[in-house]
C-alpha positions as CSV (number, residue, x, y, z in Angstrom):
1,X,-47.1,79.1,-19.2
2,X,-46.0,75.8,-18.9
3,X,-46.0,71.8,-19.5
4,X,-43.4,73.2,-22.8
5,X,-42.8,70.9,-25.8
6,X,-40.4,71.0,-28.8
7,X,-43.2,72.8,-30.7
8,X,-44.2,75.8,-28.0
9,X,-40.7,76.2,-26.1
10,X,-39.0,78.6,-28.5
11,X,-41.7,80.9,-28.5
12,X,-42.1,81.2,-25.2
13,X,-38.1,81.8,-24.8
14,X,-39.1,84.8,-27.0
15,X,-42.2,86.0,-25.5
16,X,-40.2,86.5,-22.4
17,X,-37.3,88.7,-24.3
18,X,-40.1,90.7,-25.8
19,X,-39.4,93.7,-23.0
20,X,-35.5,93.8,-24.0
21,X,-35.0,97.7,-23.6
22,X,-32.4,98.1,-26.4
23,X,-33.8,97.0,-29.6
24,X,-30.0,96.0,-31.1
25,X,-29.8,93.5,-27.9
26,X,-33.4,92.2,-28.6
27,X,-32.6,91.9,-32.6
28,X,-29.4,89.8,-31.7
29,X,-31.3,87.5,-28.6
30,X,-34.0,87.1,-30.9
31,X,-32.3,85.9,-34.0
32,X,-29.5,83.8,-31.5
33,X,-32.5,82.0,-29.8
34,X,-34.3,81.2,-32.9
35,X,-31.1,79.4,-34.9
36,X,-29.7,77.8,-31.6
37,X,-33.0,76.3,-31.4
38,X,-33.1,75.3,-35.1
39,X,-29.6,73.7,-34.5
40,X,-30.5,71.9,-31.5
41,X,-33.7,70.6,-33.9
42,X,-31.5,69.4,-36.4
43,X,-28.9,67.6,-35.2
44,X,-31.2,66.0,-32.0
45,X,-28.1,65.7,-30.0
46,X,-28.2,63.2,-27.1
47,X,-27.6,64.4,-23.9
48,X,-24.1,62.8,-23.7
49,X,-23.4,64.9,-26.9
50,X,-25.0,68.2,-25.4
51,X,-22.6,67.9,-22.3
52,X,-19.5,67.5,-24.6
53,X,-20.1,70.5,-26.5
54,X,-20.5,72.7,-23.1
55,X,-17.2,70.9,-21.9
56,X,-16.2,71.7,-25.2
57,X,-16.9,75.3,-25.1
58,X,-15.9,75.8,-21.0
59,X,-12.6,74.5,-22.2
60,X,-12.0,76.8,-24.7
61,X,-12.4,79.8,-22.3
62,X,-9.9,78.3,-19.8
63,X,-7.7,78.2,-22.2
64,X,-7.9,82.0,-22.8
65,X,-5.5,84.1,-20.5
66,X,-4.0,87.5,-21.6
67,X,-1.5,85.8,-24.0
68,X,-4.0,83.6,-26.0
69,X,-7.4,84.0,-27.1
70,X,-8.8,80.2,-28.1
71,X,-12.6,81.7,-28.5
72,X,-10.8,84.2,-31.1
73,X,-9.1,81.1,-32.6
74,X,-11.8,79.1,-32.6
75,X,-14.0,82.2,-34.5
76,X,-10.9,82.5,-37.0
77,X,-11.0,79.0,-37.9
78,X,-14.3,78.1,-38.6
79,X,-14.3,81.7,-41.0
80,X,-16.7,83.3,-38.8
81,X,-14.5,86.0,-38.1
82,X,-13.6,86.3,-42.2
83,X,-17.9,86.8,-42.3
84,X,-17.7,89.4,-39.9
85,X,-15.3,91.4,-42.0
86,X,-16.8,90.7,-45.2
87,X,-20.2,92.3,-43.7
88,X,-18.1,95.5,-41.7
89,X,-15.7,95.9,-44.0
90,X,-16.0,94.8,-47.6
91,X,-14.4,95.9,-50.3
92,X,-14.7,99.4,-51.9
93,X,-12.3,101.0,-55.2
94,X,-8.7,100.9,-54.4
95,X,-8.6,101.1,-50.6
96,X,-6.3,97.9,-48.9
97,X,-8.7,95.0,-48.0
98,X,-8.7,93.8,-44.6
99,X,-8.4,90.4,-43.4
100,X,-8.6,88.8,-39.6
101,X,-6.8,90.4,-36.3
102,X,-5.7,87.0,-35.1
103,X,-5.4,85.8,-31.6
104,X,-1.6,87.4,-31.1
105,X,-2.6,91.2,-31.0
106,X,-1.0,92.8,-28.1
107,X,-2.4,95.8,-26.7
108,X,1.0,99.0,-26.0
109,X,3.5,97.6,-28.0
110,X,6.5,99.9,-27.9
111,X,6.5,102.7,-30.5
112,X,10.0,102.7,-32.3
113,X,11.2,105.6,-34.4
114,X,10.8,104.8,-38.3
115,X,13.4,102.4,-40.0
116,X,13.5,100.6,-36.1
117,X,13.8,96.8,-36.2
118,X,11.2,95.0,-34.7
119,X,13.7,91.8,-34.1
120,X,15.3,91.0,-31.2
121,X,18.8,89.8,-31.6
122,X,18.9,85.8,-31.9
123,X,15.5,85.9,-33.2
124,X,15.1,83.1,-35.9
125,X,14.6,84.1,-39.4
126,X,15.7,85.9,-42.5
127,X,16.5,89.5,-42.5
128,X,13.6,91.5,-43.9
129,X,13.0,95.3,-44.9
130,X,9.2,96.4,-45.1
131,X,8.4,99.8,-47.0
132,X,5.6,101.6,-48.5
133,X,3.2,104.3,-47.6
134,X,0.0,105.0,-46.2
135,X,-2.3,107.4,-48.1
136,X,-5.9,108.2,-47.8
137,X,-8.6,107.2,-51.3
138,X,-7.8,110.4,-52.6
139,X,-4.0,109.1,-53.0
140,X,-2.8,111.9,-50.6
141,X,-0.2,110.8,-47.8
142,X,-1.4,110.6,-44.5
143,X,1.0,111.9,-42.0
144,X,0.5,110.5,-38.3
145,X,-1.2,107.4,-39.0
146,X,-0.2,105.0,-36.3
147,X,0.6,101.1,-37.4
148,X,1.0,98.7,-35.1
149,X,3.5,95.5,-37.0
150,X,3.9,92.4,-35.6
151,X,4.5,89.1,-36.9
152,X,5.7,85.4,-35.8
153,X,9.2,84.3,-36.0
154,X,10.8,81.9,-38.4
155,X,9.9,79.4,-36.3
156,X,6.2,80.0,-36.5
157,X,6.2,81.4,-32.7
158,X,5.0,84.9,-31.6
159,X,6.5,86.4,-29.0
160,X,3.6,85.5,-26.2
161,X,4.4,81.9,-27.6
162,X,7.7,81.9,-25.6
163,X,9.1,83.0,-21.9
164,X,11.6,85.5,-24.0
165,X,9.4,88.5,-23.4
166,X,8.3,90.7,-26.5
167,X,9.7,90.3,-29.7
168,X,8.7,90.9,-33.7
169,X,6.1,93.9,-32.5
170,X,6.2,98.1,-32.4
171,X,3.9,100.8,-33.2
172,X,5.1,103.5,-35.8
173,X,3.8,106.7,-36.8
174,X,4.3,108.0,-40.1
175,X,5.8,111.7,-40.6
176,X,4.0,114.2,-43.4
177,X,5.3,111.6,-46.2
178,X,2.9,108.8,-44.9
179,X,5.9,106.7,-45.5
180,X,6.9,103.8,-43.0
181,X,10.2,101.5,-43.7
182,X,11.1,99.0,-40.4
183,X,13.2,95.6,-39.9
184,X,11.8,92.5,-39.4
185,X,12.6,88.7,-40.5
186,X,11.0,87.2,-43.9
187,X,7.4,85.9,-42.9
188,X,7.3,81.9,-42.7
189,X,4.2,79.5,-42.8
190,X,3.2,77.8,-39.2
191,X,0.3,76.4,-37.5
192,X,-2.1,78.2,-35.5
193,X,-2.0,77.1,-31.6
194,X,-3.2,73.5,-32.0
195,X,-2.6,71.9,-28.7
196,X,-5.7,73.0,-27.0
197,X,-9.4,72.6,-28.0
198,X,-9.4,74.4,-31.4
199,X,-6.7,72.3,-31.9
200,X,-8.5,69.0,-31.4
201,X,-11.4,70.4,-33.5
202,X,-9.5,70.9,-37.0
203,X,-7.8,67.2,-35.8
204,X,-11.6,65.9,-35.5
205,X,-12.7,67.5,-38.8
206,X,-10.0,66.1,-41.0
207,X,-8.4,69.7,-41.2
208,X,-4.5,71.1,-40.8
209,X,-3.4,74.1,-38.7
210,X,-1.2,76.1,-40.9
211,X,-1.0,79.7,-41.7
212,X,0.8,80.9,-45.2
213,X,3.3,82.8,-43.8
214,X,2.3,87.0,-43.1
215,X,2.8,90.2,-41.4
216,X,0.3,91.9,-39.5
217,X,-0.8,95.4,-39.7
218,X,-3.2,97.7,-38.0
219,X,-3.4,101.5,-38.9
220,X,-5.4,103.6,-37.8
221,X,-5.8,107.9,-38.5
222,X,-8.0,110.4,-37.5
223,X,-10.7,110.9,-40.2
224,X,-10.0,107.2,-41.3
225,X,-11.3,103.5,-40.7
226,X,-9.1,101.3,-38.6
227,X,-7.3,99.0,-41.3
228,X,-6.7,95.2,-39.7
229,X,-4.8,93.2,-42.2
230,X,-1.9,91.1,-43.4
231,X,0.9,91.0,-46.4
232,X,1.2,87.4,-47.2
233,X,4.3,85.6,-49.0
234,X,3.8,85.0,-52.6
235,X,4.6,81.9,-53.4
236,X,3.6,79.9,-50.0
237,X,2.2,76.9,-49.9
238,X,-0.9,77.5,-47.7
239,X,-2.1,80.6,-49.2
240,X,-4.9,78.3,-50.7
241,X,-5.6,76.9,-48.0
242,X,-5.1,79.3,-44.7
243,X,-6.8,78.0,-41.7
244,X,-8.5,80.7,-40.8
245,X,-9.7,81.7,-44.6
246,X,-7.9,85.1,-44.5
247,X,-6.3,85.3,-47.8
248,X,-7.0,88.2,-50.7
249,X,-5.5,88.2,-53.5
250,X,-5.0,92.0,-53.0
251,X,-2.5,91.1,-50.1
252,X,0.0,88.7,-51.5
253,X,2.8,90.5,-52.2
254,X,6.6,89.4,-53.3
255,X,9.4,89.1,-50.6
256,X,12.6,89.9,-53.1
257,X,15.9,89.2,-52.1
258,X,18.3,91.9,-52.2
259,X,21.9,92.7,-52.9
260,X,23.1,92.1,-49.2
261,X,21.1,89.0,-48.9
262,X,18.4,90.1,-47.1
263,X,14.6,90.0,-48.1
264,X,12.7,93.5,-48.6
265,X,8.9,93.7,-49.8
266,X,6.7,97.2,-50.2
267,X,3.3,98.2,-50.1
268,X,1.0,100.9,-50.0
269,X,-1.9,100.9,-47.9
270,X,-5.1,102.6,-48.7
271,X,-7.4,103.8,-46.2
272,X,-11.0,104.2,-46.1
273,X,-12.7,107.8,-44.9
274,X,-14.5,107.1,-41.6
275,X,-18.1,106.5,-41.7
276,X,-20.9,107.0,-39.5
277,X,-22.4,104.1,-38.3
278,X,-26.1,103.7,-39.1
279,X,-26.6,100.9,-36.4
280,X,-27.1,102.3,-32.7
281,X,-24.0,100.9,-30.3
């Protein structure tokens, strides 16, 4: 077939996917195809336009090294990685909600024995203590659940942010308590990297860059859904208005200060029993 017009090219673009062997590929080329289309219907961009948005989008992976993911950025702030969690995740009785992973994960941080600090000395912020436990939904203590922690400094820099090496990161793993306890600095509010593409974009659409301030967590166990999430600061300024639309309600939590004038702040996490998947990888 061809001599294609705006009314006969998208099915052919299917037609010839038809033959896709795995039928989870074929679902997601199918649907991709259909709404990319319907966009480019919509909006009629001029050619000019259609150019700027592939610079756009070439850009943004150039900008992406081992340190920095701007296509993760770019997914966190226009809540299409929030969506994704919503649909994988959800919410279910009292297990910990999950919230967005964040462009700063760092693959084999160091694992620390329990109570470590996480802080480098010199690092900039307030002394923090964070405590609690992890149990499983039936409220039993899990013992070896691993949590990776880490967090920005009090200057709204992560570690990769800097040429200081790593800082404010550490796996722990929790004894037959399912307790955990470490040292860090009192989360502060900052803006997500804004000097690159993602950057311009929130410029362009009227929008600011800044995060309420948080620490991150990821726990996994055996018999147990991975848990990605935060503790936010109550009382922070952005929290209704996070850039990359991660806040729950369930999450805020109160950063006290304590006798010795340092901040401490405890919660419990709650995992979910692992599921089967029902959808074929």
């Amino acid at each position: 077939m061809r001599n294609f017009t705006e009314a006969t090219l998208t099915a052919e673009v299917l037609r010839r996917i038809e033959a896709t062997p795995n039928p989870r590929l074929k679902q997601v080329m199918t649907s991709m195809v259909k709404h990319l289309h319907a966009f480019v219907r919509e909006v009629r961009p001029t050619q000019d336009e259609w150019f700027e948005g592939i610079k756009f989008l070439t850009e943004t992976g150039h900008w992406c090294d081992d340190k920095r993911q701007e296509f993760i950025l770019m997914s966190d702030t226009l809540g299409v990685s929030m969506l994704v969690d919503f649909i994988n995740y959800g919410k279910e009785g009292q297990e910990t909600e999950s919230t967005v992973l964040g462009p700063f994960f760092v693959e084999g941080a160091p694992e620390l024995p329990m109570g470590a600090s996480i802080v480098k000395p010199g690092t900039v912020g307030e002394p923090c203590v964070a405590s609690g436990c992890v149990k499983g939904a039936d409220g039993k203590p899990i013992a070896g659940a691993v949590i990776d922690v880490w967090q920005a400094a009090g200057d709204g820099f992560y570690d990769v942010q800097t040429p200081d090496g790593p800082n404010l990161r550490a796996r722990f793993r929790t004894g037959a308590d399912g307790k955990y306890h470490f040292k860090c600095v009192r989360p502060a509010s900052y803006p997500v990297p804004h000097d690159g593409p993602v950057g311009r974009m929130l410029v362009a659409t009227g929008r600011h860059p800044m995060r309420p301030g948080h620490l991150h967590f990821m726990i996994e166990a055996p018999g147990h859904e991975k848990l990605v999430t935060h503790l936010f600061v109550r009382g922070d300024e952005y929290l209704d208005s996070d850039a990359v639309f991660g806040v729950k309600d369930s999450l805020i939590v109160d950063f006290e200060k304590t006798a010795d004038g340092a901040y401490a702040t405890r919660y419990d996490f709650v995992l979910k029993p692992a599921r089967q998947s029902a959808r074929a990888a």
